[in-house]
DRENTORKOL-3810 file (N, C-alpha, C; in nm, 4 decimals):
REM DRENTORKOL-3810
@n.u->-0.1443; n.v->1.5365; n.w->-3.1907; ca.u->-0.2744; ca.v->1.4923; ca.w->-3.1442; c.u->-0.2925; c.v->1.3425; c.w->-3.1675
@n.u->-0.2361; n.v->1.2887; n.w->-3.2985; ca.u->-0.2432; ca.v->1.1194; ca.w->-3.2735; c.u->-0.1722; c.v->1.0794; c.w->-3.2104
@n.u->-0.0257; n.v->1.1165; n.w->-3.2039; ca.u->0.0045; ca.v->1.0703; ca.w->-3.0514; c.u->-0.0827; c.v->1.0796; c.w->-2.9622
@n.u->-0.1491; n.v->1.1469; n.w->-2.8727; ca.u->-0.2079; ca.v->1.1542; ca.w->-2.7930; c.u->-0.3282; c.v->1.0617; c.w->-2.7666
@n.u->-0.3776; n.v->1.0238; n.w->-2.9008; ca.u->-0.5323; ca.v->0.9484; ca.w->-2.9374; c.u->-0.4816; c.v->0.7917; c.w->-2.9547
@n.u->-0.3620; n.v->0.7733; n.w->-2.9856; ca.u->-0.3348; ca.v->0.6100; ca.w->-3.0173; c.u->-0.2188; c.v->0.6056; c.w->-2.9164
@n.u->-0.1807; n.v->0.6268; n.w->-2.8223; ca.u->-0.0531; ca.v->0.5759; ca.w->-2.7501; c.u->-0.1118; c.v->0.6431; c.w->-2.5996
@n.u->-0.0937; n.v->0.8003; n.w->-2.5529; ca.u->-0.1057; ca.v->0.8633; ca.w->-2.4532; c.u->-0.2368; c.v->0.8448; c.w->-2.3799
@n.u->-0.3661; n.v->0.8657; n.w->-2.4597; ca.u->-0.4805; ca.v->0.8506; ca.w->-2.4103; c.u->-0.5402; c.v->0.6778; c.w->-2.3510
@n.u->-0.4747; n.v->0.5830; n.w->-2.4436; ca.u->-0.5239; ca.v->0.4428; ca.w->-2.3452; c.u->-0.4219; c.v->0.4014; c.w->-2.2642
@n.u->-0.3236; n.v->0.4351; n.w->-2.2331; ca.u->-0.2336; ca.v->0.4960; ca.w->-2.1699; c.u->-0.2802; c.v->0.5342; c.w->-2.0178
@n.u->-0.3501; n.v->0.6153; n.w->-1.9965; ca.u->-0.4032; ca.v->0.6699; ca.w->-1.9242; c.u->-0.4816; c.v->0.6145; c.w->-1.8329
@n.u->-0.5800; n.v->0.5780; n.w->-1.9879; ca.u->-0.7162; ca.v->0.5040; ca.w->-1.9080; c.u->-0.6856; c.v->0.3430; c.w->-1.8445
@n.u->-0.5885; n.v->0.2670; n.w->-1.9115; ca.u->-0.5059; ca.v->0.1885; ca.w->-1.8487; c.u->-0.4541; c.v->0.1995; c.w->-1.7066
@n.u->-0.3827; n.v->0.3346; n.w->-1.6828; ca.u->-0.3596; ca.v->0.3217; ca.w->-1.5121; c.u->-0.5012; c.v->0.3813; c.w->-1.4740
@n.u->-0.5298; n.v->0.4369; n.w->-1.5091; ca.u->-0.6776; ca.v->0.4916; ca.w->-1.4374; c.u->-0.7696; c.v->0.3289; c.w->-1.3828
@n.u->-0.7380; n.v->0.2700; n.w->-1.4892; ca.u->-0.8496; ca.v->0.1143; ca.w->-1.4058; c.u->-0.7766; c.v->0.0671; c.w->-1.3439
@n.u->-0.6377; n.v->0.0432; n.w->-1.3912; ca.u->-0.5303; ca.v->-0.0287; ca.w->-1.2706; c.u->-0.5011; c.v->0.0141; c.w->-1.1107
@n.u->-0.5145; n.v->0.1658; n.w->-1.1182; ca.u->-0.5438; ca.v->0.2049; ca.w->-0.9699; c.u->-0.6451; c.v->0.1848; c.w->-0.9054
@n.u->-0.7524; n.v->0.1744; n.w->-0.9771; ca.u->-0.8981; ca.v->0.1754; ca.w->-0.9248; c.u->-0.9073; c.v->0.0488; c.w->-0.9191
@n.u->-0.8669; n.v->-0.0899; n.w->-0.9554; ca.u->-0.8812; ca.v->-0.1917; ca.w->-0.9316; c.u->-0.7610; c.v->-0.2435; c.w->-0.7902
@n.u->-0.6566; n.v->-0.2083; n.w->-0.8185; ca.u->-0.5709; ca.v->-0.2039; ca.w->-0.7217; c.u->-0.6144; c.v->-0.1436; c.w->-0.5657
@n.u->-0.6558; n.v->-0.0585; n.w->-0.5817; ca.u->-0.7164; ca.v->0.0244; ca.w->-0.4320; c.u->-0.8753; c.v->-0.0779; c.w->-0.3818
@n.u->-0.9198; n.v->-0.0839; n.w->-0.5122; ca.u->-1.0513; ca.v->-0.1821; ca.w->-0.4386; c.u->-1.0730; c.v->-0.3111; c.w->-0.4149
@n.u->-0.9080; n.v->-0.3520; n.w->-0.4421; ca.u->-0.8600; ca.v->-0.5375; ca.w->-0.3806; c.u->-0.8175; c.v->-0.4816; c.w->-0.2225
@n.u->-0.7520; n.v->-0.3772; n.w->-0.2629; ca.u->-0.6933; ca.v->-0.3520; ca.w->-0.0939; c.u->-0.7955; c.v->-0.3491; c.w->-0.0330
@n.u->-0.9303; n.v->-0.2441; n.w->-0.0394; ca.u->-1.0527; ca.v->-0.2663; ca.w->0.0431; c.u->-1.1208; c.v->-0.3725; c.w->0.0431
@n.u->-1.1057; n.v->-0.4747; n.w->-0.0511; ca.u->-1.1766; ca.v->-0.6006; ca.w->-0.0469; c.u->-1.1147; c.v->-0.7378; c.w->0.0595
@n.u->-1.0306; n.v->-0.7064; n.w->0.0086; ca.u->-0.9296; ca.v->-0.8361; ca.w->0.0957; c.u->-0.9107; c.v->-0.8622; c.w->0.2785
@n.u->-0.9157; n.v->-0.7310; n.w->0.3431; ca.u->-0.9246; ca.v->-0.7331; ca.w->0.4748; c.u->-1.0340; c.v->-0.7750; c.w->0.4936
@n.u->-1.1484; n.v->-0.7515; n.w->0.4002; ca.u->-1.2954; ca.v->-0.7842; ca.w->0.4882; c.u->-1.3360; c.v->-0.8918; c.w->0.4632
@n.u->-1.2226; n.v->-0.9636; n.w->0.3511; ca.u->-1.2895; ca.v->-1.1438; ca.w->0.3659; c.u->-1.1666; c.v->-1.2231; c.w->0.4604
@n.u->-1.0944; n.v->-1.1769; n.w->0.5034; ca.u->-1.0447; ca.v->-1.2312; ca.w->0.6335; c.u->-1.1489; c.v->-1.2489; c.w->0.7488
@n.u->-1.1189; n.v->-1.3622; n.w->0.8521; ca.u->-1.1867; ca.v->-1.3934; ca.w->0.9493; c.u->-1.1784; c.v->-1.2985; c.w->1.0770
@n.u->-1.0733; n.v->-1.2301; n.w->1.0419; ca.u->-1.0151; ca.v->-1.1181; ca.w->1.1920; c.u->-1.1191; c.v->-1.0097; c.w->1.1890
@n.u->-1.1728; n.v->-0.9654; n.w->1.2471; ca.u->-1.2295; ca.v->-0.8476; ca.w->1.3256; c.u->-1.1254; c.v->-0.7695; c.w->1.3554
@n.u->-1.0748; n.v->-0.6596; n.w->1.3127; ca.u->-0.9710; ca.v->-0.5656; ca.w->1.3445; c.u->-1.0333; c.v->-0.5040; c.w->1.4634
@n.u->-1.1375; n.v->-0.4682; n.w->1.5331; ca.u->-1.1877; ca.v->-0.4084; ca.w->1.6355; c.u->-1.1176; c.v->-0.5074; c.w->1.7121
@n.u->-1.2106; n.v->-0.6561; n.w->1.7390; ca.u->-1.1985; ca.v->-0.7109; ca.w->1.7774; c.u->-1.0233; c.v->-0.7707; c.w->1.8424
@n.u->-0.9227; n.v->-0.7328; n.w->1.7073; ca.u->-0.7917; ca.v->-0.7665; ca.w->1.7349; c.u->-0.7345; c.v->-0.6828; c.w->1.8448
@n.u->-0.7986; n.v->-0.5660; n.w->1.7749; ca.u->-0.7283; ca.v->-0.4160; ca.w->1.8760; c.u->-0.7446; c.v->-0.4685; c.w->2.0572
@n.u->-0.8639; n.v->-0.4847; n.w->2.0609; ca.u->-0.9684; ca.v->-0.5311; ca.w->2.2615; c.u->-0.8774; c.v->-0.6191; c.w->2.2869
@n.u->-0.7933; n.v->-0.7226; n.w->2.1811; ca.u->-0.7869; ca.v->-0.8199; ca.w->2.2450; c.u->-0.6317; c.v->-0.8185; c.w->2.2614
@n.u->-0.5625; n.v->-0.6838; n.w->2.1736; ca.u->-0.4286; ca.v->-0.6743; ca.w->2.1870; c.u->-0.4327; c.v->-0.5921; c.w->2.3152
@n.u->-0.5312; n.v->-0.4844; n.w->2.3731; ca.u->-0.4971; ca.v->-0.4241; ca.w->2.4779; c.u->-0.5359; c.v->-0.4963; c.w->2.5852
@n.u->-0.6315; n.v->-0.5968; n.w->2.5969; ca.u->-0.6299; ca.v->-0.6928; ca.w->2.7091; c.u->-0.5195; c.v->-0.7926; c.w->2.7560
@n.u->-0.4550; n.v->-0.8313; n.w->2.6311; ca.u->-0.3609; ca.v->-0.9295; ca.w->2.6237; c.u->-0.1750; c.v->-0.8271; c.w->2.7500
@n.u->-0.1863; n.v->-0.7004; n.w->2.6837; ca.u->-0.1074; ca.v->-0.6379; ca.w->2.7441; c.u->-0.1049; c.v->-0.5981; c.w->2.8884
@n.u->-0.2480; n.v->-0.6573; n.w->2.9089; ca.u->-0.2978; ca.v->-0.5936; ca.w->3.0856; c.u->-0.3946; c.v->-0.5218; c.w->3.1219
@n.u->-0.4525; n.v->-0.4899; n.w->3.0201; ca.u->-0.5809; ca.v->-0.3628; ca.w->3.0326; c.u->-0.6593; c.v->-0.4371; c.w->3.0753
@n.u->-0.6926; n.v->-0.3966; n.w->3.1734; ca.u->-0.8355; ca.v->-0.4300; ca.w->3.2469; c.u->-0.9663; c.v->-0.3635; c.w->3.1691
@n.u->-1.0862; n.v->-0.4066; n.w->3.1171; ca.u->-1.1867; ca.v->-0.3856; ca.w->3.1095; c.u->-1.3076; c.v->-0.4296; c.w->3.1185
@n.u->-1.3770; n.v->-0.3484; n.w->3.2131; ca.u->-1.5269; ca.v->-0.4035; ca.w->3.2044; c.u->-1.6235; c.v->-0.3986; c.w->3.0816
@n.u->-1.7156; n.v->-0.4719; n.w->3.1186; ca.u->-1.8358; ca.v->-0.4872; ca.w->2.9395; c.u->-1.8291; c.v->-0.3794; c.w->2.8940
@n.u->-1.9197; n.v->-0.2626; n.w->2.9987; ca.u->-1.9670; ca.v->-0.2087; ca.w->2.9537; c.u->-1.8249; c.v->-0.0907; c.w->2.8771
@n.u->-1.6883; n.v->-0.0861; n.w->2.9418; ca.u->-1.6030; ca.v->-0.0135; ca.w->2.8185; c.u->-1.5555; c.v->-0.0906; c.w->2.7467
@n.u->-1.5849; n.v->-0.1911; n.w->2.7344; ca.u->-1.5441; ca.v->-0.2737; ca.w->2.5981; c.u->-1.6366; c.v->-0.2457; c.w->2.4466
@n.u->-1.7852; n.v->-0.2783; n.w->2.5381; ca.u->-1.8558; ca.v->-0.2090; ca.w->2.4012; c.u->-1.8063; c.v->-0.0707; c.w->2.3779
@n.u->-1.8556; n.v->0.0294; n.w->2.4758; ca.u->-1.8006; ca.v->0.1871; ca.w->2.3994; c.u->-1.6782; c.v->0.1631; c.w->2.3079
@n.u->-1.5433; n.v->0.0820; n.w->2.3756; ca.u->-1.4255; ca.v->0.0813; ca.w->2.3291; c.u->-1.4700; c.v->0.0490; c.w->2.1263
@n.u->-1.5422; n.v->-0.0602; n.w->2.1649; ca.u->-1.5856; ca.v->-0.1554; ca.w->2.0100; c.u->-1.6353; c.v->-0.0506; c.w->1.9390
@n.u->-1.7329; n.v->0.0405; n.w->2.0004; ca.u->-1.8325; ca.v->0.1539; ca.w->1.9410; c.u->-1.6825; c.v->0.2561; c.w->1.8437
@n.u->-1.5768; n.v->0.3113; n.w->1.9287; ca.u->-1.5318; ca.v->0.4198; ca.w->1.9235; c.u->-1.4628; c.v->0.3043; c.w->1.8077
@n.u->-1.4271; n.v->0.2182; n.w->1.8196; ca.u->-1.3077; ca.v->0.1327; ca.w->1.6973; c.u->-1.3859; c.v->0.1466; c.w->1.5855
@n.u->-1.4983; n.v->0.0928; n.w->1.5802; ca.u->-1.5543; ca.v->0.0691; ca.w->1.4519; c.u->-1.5609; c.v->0.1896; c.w->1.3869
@n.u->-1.5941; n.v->0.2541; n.w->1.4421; ca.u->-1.6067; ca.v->0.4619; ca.w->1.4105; c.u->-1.4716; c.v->0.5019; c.w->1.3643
@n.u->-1.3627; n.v->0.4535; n.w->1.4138; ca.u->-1.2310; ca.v->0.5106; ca.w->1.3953; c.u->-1.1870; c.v->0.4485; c.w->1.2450
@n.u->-1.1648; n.v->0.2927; n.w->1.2765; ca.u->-1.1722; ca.v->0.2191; ca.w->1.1328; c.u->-1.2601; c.v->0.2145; c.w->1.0184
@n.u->-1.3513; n.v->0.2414; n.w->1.0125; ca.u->-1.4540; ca.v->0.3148; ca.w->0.8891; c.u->-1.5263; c.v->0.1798; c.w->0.8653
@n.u->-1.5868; n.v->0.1149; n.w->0.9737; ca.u->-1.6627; ca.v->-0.0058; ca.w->0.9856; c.u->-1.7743; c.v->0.0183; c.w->1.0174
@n.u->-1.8481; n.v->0.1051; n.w->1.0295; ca.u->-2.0158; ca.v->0.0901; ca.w->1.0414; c.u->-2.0897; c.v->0.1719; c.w->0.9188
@n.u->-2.2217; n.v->0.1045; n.w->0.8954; ca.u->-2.2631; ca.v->0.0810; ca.w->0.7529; c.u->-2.2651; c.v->-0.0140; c.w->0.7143
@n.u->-2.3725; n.v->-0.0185; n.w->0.5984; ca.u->-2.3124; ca.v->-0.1406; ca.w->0.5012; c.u->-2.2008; c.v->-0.1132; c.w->0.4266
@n.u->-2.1482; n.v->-0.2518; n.w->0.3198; ca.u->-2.0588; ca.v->-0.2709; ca.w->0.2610; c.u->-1.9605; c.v->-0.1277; c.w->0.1499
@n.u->-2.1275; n.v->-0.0888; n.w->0.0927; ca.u->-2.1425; ca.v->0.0128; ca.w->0.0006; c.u->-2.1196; c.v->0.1510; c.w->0.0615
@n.u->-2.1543; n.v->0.1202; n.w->0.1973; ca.u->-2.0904; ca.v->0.2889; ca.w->0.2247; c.u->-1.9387; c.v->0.3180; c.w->0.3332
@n.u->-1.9334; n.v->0.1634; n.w->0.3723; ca.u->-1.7353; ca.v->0.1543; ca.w->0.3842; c.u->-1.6849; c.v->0.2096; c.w->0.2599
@n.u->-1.7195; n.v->0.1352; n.w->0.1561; ca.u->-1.6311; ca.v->0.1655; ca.w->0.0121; c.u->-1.6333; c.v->0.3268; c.w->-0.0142
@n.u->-1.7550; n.v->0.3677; n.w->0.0337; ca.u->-1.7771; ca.v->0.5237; ca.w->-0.0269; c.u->-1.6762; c.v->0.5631; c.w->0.0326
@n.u->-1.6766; n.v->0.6006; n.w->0.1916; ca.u->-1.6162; ca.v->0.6562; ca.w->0.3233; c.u->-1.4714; c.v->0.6227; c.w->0.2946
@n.u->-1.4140; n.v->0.4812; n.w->0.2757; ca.u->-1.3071; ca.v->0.4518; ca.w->0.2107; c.u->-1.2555; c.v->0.5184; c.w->0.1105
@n.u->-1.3111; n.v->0.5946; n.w->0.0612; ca.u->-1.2712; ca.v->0.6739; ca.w->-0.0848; c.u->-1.2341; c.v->0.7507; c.w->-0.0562
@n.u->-1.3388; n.v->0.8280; n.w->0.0130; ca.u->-1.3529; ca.v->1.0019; ca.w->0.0818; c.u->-1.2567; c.v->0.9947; c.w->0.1336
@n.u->-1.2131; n.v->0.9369; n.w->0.2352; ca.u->-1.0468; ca.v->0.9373; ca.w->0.3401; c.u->-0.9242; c.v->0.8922; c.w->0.3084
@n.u->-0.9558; n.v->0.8531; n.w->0.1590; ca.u->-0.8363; ca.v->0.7761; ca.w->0.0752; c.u->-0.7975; c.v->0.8934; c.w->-0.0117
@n.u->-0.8660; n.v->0.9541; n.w->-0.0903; ca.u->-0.8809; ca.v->1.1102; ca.w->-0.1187; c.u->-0.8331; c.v->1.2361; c.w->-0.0872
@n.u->-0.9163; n.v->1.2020; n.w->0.0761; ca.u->-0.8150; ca.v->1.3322; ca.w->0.1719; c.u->-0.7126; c.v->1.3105; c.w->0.2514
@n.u->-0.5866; n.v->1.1449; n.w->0.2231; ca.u->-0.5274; ca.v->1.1205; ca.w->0.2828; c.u->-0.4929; c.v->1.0617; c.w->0.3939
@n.u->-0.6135; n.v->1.0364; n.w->0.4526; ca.u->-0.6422; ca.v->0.9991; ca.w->0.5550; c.u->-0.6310; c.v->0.8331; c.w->0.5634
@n.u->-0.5475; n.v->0.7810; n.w->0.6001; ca.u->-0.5805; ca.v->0.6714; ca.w->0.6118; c.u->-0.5802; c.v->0.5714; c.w->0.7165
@n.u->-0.6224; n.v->0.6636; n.w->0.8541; ca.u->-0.6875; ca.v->0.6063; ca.w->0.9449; c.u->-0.5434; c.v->0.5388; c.w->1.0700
@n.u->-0.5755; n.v->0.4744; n.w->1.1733; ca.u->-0.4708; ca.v->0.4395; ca.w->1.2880; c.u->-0.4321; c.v->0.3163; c.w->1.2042
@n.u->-0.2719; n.v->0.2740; n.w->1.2772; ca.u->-0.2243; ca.v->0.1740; ca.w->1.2431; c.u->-0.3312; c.v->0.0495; c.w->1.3069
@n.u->-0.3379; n.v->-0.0472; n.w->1.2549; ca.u->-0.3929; ca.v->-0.1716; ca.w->1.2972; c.u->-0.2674; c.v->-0.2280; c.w->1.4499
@n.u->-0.1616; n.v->-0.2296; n.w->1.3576; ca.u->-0.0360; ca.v->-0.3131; ca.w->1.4114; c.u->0.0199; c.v->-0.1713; c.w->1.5360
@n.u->0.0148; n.v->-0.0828; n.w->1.5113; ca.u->0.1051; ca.v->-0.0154; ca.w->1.6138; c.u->-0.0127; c.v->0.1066; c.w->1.6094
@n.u->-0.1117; n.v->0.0554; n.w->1.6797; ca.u->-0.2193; ca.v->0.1301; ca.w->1.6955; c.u->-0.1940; c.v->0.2255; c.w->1.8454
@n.u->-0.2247; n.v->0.3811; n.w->1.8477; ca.u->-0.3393; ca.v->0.4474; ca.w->1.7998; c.u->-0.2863; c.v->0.5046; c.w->1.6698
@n.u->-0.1186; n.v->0.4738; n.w->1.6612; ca.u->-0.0369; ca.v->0.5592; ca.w->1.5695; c.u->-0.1163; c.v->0.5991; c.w->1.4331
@n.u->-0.1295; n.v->0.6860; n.w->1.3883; ca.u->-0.1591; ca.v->0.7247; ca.w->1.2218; c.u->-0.0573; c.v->0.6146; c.w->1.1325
@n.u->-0.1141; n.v->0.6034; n.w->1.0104; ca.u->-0.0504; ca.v->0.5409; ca.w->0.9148; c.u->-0.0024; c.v->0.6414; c.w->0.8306
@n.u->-0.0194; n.v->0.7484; n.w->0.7978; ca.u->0.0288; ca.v->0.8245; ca.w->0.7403; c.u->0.2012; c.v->0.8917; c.w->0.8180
@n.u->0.1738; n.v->0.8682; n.w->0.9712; ca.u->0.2722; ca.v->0.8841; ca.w->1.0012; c.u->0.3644; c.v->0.7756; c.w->1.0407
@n.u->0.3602; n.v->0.6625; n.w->1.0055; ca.u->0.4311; ca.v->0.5564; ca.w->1.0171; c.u->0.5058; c.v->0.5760; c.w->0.8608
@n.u->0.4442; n.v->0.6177; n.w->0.7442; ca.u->0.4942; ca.v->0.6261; ca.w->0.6225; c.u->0.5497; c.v->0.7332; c.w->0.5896
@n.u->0.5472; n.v->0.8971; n.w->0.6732; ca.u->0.6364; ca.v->0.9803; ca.w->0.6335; c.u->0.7550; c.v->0.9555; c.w->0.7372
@n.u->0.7777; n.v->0.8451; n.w->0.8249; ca.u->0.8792; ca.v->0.7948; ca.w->0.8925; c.u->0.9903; c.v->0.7164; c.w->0.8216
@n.u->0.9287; n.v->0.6470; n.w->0.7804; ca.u->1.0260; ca.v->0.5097; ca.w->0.6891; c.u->1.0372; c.v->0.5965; c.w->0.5257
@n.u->0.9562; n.v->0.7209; n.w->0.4980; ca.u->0.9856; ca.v->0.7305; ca.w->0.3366; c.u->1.1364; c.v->0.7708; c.w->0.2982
@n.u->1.1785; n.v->0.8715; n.w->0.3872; ca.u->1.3509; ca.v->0.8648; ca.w->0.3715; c.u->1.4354; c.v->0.7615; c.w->0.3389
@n.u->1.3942; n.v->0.6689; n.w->0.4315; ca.u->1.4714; ca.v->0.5369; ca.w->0.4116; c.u->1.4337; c.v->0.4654; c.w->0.2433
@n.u->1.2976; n.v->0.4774; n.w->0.2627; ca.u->1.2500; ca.v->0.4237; ca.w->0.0982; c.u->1.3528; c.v->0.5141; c.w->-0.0351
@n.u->1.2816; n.v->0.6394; n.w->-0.0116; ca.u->1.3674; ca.v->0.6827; ca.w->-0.1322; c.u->1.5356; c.v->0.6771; c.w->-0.1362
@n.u->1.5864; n.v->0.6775; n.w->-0.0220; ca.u->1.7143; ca.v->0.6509; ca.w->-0.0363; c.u->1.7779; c.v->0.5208; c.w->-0.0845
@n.u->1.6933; n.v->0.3929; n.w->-0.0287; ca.u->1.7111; ca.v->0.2500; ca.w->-0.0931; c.u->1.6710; c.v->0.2724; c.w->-0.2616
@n.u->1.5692; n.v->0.3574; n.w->-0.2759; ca.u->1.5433; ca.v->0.3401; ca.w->-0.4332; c.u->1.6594; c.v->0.4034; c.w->-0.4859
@n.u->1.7212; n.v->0.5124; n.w->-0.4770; ca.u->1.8266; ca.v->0.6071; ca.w->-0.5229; c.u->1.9361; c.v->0.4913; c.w->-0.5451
@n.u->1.9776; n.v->0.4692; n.w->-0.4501; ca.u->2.0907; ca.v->0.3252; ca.w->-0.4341; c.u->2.0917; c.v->0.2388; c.w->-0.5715
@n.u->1.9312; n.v->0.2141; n.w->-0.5289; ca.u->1.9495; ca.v->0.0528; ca.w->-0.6560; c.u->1.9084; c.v->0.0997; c.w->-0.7855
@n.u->1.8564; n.v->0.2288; n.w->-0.7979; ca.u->1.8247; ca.v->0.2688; ca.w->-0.8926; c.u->1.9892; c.v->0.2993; c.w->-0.9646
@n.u->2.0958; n.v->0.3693; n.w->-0.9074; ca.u->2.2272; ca.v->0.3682; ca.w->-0.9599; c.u->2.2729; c.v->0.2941; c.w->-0.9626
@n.u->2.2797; n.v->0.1600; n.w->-0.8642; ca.u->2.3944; ca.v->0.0312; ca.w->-0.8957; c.u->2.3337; c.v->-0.0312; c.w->-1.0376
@n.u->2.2029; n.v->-0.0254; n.w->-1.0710; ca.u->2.1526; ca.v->-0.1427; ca.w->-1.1492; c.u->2.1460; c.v->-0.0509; c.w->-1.2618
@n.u->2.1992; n.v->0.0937; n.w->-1.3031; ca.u->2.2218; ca.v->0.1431; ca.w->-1.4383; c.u->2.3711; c.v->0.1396; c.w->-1.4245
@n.u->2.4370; n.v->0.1532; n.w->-1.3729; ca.u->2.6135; ca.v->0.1075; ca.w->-1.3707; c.u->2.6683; c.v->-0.0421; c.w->-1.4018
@n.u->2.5826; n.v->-0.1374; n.w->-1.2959; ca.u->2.6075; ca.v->-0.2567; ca.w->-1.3703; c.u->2.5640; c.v->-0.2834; c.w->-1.4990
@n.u->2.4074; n.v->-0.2218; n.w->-1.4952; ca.u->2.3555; ca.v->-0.2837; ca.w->-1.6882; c.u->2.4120; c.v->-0.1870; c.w->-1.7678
@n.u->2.4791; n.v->-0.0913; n.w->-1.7438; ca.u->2.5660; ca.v->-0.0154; ca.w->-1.8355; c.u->2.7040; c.v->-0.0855; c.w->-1.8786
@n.u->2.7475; n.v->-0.1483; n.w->-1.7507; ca.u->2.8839; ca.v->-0.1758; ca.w->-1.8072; c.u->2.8446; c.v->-0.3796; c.w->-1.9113
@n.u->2.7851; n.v->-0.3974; n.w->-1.8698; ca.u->2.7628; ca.v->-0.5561; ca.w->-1.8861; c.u->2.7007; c.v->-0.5318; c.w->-2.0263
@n.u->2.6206; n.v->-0.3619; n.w->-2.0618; ca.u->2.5953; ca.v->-0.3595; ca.w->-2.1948; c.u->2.6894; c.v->-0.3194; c.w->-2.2649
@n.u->2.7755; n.v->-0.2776; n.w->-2.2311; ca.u->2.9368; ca.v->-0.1969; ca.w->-2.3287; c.u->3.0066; c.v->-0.3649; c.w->-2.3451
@n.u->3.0760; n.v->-0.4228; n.w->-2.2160; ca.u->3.1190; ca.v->-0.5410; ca.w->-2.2729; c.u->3.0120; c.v->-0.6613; c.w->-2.3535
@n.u->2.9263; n.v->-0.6544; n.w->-2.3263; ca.u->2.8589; ca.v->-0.7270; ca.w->-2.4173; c.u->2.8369; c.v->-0.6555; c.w->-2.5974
@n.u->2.8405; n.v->-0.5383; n.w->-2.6495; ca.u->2.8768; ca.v->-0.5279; ca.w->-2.7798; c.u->2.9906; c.v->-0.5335; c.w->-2.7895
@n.u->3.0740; n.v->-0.4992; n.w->-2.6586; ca.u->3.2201; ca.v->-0.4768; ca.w->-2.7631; c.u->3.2492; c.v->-0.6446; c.w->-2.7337
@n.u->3.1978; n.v->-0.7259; n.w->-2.7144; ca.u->3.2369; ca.v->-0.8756; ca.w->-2.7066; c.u->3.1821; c.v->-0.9621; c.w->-2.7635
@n.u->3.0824; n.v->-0.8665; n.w->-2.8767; ca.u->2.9663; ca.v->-0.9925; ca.w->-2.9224; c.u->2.9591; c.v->-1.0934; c.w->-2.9980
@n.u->3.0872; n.v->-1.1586; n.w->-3.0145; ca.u->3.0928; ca.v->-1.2336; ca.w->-3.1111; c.u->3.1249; c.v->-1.3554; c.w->-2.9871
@n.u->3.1887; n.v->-1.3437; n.w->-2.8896; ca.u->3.1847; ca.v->-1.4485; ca.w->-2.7534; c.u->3.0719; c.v->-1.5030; c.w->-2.7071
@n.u->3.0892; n.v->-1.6264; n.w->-2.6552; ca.u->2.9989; ca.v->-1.6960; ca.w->-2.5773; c.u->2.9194; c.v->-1.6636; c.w->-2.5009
@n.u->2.9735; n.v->-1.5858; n.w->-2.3849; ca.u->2.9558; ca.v->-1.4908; ca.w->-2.2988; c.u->2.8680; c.v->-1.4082; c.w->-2.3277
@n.u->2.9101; n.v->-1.2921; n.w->-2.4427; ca.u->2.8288; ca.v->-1.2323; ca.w->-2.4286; c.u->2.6347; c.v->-1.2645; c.w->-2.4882
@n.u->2.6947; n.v->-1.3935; n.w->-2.6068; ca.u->2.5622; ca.v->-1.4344; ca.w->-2.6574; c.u->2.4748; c.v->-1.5120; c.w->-2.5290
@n.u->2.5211; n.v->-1.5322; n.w->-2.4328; ca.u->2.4054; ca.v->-1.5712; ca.w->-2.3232; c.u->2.3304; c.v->-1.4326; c.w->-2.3144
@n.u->2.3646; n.v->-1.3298; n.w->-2.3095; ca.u->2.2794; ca.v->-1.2147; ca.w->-2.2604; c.u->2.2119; c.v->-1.2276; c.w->-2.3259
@n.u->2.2483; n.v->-1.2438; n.w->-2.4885; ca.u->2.0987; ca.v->-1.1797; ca.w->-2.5648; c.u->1.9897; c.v->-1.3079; c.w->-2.5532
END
């Protein structure tokens, strides 16, 4: 139990603020940029050729802001942001929009965990062997740079 009370428990509460501060820079930071993500989207599908008149540009703006979790004030993005951060949801790609982001990331995660697997073994094989010759050499030059 003192383990638990002097090491495990602030421990805890340590990543507990570190996520919660981490997740609410990510929601902070897009919205002090100058870009309008609605706005980027109208102007990436016009740029490609889409013809639109006003009046589906607003609906278009209406249905974006609704999709991206932009109407409200500040305080109830952040809520709504939670709620769909929660249930996973985390809304169309910006960049390769209408796509889901969730499915842009169970696309590339193979590739992720397999790059981690990789370097996760080269870099205990190399610091394994560079730690064997470095005791069995420790009285060398060489190896006293490591320490």
């Amino acid at each position: 139990m003192l383990f638990f009370k002097r090491y495990l428990l602030p421990r805890i509460i340590q990543f507990l603020v570190v996520v919660f501060v981490g997740i609410t820079v990510v929601f902070i930071v897009p919205r002090l940029t100058p870009v309008d993500p609605v706005q980027q989207v109208i102007s990436q599908m016009t740029s490609q050729g889409a013809f639109l008149d006003p009046a589906a540009v607003e609906a278009l703006r209406q249905s974006l802001t609704e999709m991206y979790g932009l109407e409200g004030g500040i305080f109830q993005q952040y809520v709504a942001f939670w709620g769909r951060l929660l249930h996973g949801d985390f809304g169309p790609s910006l960049f390769q929009f209408p796509v889901p982001v969730m499915e842009l990331i169970m696309d590339s995660l193979p590739w992720t965990a397999g790059l981690l697997l990789t370097t996760t073994i080269l870099s205990w094989l190399v610091g394994s062997i560079i730690g064997a010759l470095a005791g069995y050499f420790k009285n060398k030059a060489w190896a006293q740079t490591l320490d």
